[in-house]
C-alpha positions in Angstrom: 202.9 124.0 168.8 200.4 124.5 165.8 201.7 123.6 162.3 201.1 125.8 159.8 201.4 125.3 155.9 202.9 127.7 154.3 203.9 127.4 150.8 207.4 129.4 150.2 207.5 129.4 146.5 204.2 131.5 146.4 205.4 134.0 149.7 208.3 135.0 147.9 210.4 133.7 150.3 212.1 131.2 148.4 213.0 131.5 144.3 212.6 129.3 141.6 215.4 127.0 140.9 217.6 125.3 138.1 218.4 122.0 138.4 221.8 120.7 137.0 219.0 118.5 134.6 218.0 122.0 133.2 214.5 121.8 134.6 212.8 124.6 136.4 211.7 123.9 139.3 209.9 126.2 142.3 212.5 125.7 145.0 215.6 124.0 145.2 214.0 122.6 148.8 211.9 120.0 146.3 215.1 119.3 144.6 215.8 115.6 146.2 215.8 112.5 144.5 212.7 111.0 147.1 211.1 114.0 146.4 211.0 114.0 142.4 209.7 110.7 142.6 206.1 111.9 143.8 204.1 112.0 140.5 202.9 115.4 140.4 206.0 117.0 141.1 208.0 114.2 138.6 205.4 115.3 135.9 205.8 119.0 136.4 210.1 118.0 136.5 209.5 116.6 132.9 207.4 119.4 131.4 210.4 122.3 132.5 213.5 121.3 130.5 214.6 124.9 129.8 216.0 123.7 126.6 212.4 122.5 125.2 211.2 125.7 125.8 210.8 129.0 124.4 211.0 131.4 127.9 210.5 130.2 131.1 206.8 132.0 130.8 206.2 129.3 128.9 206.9 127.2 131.3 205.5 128.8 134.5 201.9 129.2 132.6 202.1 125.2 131.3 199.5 122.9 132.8 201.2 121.3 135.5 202.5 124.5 137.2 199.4 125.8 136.9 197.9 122.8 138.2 200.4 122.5 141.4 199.7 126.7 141.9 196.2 126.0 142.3 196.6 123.2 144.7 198.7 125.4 147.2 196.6 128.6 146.5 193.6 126.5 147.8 195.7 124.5 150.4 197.2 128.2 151.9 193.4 129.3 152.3 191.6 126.4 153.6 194.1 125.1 155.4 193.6 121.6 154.3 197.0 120.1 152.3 195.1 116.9 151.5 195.7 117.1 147.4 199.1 118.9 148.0 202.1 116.6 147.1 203.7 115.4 150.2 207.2 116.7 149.2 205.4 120.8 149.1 204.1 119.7 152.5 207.3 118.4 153.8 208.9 121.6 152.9 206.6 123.9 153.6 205.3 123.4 156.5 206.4 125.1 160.0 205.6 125.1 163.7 204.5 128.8 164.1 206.5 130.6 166.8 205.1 132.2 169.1 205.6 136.0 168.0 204.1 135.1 165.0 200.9 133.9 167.3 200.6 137.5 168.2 200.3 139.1 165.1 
């Protein structure tokens, strides 16, 4: 079956998440010690400690989220999850059923 990447945090099928570190994260799913190891998520880990922070606007509009959004906007429309951390492609990426074939 066809994999398909499809980025949760951005399909509002998944909400943003607060880790126990008080860092806002965009899914618990990347939430995993392995997984905040990866540099671009460990930097974007770093720059959302809640308390450092004014709102969490602040936050979502900072450099690396807005970095990581444009990777999976452009990743969702080519189709091509090369500069997509491994841990958003781990997570985010499904074998299409076959209903959803049909559509």
């Amino acid at each position: 079956m066809p994999k398909e990447f499809y980025p949760l945090c951005m399909n509002s099928e998944t909400d943003m998440a607060v880790t126990n570190r008080n860092q806002l994260l965009p899914c618990c799913y990347i939430d995993n010690p392995p997984y905040l190891e990866e540099p671009t998520i460990k930097k974007l880990a770093e720059s959302s400690d809640i308390s450092k922070h004014n709102s969490l606007e602040d936050i979502i509009n900072g450099h690396e989220w807005r970095r990581l959004y444009n990777k999976l906007k452009e990743a969702s429309e080519s189709k091509n999850t090369k500069d997509v951390p491994w841990p958003c492609v781990h997570s985010c990426t499904r074998e299409q059923r076959r209903e959803e074939w049909q559509k």
